[in-house]
VOGU-3710 file (C-alpha; in Angstrom, 3 decimals, decimal comma):
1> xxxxxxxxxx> 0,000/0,000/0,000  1,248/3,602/-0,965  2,114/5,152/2,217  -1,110/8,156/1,577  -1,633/11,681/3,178  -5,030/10,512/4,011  -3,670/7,365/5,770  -1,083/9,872/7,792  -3,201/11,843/8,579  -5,783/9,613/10,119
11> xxxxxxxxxx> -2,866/8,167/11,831  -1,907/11,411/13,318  -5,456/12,036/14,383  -5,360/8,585/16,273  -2,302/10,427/18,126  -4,427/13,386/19,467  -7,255/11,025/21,212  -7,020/11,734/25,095  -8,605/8,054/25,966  -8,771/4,605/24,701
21> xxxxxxxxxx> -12,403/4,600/24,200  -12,297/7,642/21,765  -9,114/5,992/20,149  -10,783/2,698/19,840  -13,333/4,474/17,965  -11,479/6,471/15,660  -9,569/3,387/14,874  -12,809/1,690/13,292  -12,679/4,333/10,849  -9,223/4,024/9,881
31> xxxxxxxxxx> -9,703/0,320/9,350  -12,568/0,836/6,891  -10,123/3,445/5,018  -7,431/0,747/4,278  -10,231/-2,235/3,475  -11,404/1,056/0,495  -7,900/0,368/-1,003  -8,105/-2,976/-2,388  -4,512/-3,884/-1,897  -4,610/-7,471/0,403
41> xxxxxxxxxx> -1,402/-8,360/1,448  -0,784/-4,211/2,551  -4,320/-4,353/4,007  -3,370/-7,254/6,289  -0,591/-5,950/7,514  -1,595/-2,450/8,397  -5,165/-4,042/9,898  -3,027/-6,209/11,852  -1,009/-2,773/13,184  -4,005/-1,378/14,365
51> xxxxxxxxxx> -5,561/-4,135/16,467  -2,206/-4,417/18,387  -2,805/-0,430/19,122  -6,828/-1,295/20,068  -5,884/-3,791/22,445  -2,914/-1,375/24,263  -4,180/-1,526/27,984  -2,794/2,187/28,919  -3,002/5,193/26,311  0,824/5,588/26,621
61> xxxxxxxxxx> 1,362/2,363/24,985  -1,434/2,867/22,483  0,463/5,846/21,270  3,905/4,470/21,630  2,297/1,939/18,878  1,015/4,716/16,578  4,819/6,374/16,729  6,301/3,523/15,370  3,384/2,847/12,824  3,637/6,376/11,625
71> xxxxxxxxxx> 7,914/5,949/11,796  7,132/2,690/9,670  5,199/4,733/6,785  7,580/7,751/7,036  10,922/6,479/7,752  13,379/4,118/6,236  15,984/1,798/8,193  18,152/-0,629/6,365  20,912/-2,263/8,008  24,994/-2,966/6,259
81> xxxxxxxxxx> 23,945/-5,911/4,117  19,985/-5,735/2,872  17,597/-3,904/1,729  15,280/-4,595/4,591  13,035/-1,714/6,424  13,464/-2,738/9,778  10,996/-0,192/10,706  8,481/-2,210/8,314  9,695/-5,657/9,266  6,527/-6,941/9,737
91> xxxxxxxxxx> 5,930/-6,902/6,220  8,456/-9,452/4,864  6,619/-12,692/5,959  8,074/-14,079/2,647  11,824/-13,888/3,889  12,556/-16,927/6,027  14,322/-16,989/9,391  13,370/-20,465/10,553  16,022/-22,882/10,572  13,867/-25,621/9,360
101> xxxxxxxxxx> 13,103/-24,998/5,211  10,202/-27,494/4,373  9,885/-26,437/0,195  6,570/-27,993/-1,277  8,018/-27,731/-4,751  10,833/-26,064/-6,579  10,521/-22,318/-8,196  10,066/-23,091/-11,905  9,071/-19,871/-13,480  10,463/-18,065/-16,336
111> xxxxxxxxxx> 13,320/-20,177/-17,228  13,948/-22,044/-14,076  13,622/-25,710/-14,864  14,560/-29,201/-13,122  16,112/-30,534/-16,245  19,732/-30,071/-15,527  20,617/-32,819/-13,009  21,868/-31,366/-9,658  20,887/-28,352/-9,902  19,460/-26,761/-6,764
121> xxxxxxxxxx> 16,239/-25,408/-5,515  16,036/-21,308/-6,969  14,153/-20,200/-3,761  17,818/-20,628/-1,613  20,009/-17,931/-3,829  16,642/-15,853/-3,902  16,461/-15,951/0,186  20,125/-15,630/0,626  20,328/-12,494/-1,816  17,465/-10,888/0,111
131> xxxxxxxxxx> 18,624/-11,041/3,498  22,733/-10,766/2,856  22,614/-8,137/-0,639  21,708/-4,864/-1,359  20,624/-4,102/-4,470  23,061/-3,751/-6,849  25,632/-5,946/-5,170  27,395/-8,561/-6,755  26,926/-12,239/-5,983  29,602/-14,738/-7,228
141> xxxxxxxxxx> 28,739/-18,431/-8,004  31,754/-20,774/-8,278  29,659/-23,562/-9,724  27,132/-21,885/-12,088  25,689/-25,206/-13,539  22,693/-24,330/-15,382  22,507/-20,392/-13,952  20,424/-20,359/-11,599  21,680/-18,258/-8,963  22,715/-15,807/-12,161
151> xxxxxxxxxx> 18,669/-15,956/-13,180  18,039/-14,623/-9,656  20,414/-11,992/-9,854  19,065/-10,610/-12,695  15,738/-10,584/-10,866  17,037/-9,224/-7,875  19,068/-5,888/-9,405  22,385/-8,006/-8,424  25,381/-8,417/-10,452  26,117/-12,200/-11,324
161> xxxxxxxxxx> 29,300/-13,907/-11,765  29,833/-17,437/-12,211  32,712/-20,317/-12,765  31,943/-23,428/-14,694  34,052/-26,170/-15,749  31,709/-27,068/-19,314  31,195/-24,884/-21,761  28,277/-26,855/-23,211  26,900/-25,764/-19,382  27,914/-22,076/-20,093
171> xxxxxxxxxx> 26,140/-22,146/-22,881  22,742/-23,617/-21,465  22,997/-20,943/-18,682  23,773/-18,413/-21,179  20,570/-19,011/-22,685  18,642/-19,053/-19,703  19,519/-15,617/-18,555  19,200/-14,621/-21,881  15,463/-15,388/-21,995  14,791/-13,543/-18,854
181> xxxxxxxxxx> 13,948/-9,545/-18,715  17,018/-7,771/-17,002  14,854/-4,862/-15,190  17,660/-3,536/-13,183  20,419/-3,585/-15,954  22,912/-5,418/-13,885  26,209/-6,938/-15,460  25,774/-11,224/-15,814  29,143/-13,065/-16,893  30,152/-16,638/-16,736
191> xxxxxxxxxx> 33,999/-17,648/-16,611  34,555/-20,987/-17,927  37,223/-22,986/-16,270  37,948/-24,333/-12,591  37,294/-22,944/-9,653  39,956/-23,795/-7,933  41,996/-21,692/-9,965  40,549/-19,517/-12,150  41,359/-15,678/-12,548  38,022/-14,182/-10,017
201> xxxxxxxxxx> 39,626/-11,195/-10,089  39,988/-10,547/-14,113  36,060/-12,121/-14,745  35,316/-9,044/-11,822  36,870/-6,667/-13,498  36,001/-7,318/-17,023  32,817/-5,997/-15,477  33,756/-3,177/-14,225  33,834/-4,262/-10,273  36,612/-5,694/-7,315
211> xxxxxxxxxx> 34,813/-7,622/-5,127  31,735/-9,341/-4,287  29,252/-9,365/-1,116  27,818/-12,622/-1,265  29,077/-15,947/-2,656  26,539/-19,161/-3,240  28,421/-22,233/-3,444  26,421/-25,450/-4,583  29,065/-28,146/-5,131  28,586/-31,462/-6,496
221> xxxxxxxxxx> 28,142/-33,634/-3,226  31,081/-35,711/-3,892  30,367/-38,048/-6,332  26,759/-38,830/-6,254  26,351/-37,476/-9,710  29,133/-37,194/-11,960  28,873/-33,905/-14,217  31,798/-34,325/-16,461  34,616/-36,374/-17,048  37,286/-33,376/-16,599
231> xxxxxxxxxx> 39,897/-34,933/-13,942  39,102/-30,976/-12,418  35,391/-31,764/-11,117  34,824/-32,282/-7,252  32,514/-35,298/-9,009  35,420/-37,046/-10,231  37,872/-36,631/-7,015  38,981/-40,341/-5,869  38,070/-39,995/-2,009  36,415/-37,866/0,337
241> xxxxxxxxxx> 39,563/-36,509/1,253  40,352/-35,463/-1,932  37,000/-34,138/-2,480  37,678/-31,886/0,680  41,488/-30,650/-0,625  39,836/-29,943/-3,884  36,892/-27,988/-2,340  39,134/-25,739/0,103  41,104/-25,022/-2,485  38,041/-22,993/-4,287
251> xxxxxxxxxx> 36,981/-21,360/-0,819  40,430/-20,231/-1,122  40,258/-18,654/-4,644  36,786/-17,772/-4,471  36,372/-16,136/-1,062  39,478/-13,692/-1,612  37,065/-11,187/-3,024  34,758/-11,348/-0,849  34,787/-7,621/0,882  35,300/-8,485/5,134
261> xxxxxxxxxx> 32,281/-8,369/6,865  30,213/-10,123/4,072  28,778/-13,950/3,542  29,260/-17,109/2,052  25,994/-19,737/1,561  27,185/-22,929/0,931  24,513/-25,814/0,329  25,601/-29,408/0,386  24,339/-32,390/1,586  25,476/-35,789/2,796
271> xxxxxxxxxx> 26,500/-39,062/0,823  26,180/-43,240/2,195  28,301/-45,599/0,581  29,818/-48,865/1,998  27,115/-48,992/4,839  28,541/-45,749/6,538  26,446/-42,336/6,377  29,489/-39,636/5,594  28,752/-36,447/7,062  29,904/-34,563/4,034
281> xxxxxxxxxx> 27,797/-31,590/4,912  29,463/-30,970/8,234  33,377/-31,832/6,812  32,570/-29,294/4,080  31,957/-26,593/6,797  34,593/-27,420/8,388  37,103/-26,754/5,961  35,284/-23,206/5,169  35,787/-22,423/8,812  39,522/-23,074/8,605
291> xxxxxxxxxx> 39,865/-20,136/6,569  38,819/-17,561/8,226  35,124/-17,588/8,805  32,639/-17,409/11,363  29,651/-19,394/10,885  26,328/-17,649/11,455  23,524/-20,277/10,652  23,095/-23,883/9,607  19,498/-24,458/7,955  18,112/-27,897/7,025
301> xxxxxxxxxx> 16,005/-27,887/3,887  13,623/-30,561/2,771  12,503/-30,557/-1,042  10,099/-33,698/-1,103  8,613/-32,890/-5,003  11,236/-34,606/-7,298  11,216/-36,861/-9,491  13,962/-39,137/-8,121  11,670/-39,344/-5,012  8,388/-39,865/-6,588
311> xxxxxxxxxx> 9,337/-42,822/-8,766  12,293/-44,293/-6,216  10,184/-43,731/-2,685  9,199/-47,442/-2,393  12,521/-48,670/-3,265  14,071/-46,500/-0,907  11,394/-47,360/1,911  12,604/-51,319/1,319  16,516/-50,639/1,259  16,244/-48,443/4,616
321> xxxxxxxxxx> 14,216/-51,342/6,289  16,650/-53,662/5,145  19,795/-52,167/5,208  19,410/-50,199/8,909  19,703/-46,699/7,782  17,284/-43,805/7,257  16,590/-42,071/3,770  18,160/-38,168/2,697  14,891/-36,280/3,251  17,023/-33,169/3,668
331> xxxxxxxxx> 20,400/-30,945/2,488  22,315/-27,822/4,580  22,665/-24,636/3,910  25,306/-23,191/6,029  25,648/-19,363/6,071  29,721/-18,110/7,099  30,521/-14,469/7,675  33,755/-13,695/6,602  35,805/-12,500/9,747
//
């Protein structure tokens, strides 16, 4: 809802009431202003406002309620690393501070598909960006696969840079992106090669920046699926070890240009082979806090509409009765500040 004189000034009004019974009263009226305007998800929030200040016990508090309303519709307070009104906070009930993600289904509009294997849910880069970015930031993806995090740039008003080892990948991404509006006009550039040692810095400032304030890392989990057959992919490393080595050695490269202060979302799950559940997740994070980091959050996400799951779930129900162990139902998505 547009933040109206009328709406002020009926909030104002509500300010000069000398009891709660007069307030009370005045606030009927306000509420069948707002319901006039038509606009929902505003409406609900601002009716919501107001019965908090009709139930205040003391007048004081009542009006202590109608400062910060009118602050809310006048004022603007952002902190270092979003976009967020804090003094409208209220109002983002789609931004998610739960630990505990439980995703129905995956985002698949505009050119967001399921059709590249491994590639992850878009509703994680799009809740990261919001709550660590400002717009026009710039995000860096060290494994780009089929662009999504780039898609959600683009969406968002934040510069996009990613790394990928295939350029038959690049190219798919690359045509992805394409096919989606660019609203905010912000730069979108994939480097092809490995991101363990690629040249961050020259793919930065081929676009005109020197650092980035958020990077989303989605790595292949070891080698459940294997994307290429270049010797270079974390897919194709021989042991978990080496999957480990391989992986620090892009937090290394990656996270140099990350500006201090700023974060790194890293989503990975776990593997089971040889009987033995491998905590892959929590040896990943590990290895990011070795170098330097601080780690903030750990949320566990659940994505039960795929595929895999639909046609396998039976399959998977026998082998976990049989073989002692319970099924994947969920992946990490760890959240590091960079000290």
């Amino acid at each position: 809802m547009n933040d109206s004189t009328p709406l002020l000034d009926a909030i104002r009004d509500l300010k000069k009431q000398r009891s709660l019974i007069a307030l009370r009263h005045c606030i009927e009226g306000v509420r069948r202003q707002i319901s006039r305007t038509g606009e929902r998800d505003a409406e609900q929030h601002l009716i919501e406002e107001l019965d908090q200040i009709a139930a205040s016990q003391t007048l004081e508090r009542a009006r202590y309620y109608l400062q910060r309303f009118e602050r809310g519709m006048t004022e603007i307070r952002t902190g270092k690393i979003n976009d967020i009104n804090l003094n409208r906070w209220k109002e983002y009930s789609d931004i998610l501070t739960d630990s505990l993600w439980l995703m129905r289904k995956r985002d698949s509009s505009g050119s967001h598909a399921a059709d590249y294997w491994g590639n992850f849910v878009p509703q994680i880069p799009h809740q990261m960006m919001r709550r660590y970015t400002k717009l026009g930031e710039s995000v860096l993806d060290p494994f780009t696969g089929s662009g999504t995090t780039l898609i959600e740039c683009q969406r968002l008003g934040r510069h996009g840079f990613g790394l990928e080892l295939q350029p038959s990948v690049i190219d798919l991404a690359r045509r992805r992106i394409d096919s989606e509006p660019n609203p905010h006009g912000v730069c979108l550039d994939i480097m092809q090669g490995d991101s363990g040692t690629a040249d961050v810095g020259a793919l930065l400032a081929r676009n005109g920046r020197e650092s980035v304030q958020l990077v989303m890392m989605h790595p292949p989990y070891f080698d459940i699926i294997r994307f290429s057959d270049d010797p270079r992919d974390l897919s194709n490393t021989v042991s978990v070890d080496s999957f480990l080595d391989q992986f620090s050695q892009v937090v290394a490269n990656t996270t140099r240009h990350l500006d201090r202060g700023r974060y790194l979302s890293l989503v990975i799950g776990d593997k089971y082979a040889a009987g033995e559940w491998i905590p892959l997740g929590f040896l990943s994070m590990n290895r990011v806090l070795e170098q330097g980091f601080r780690l903030k959050s750990i949320v566990v996400k659940n994505f039960e509409d795929t595929a895999g799951k639909r046609q396998q779930k039976e399959l998977w129900r026998y082998r976990a009765l049989a073989g002692g162990f319970y099924i994947f139902k969920h992946e990490y998505v760890f959240v590091f500040k960079k000290r």
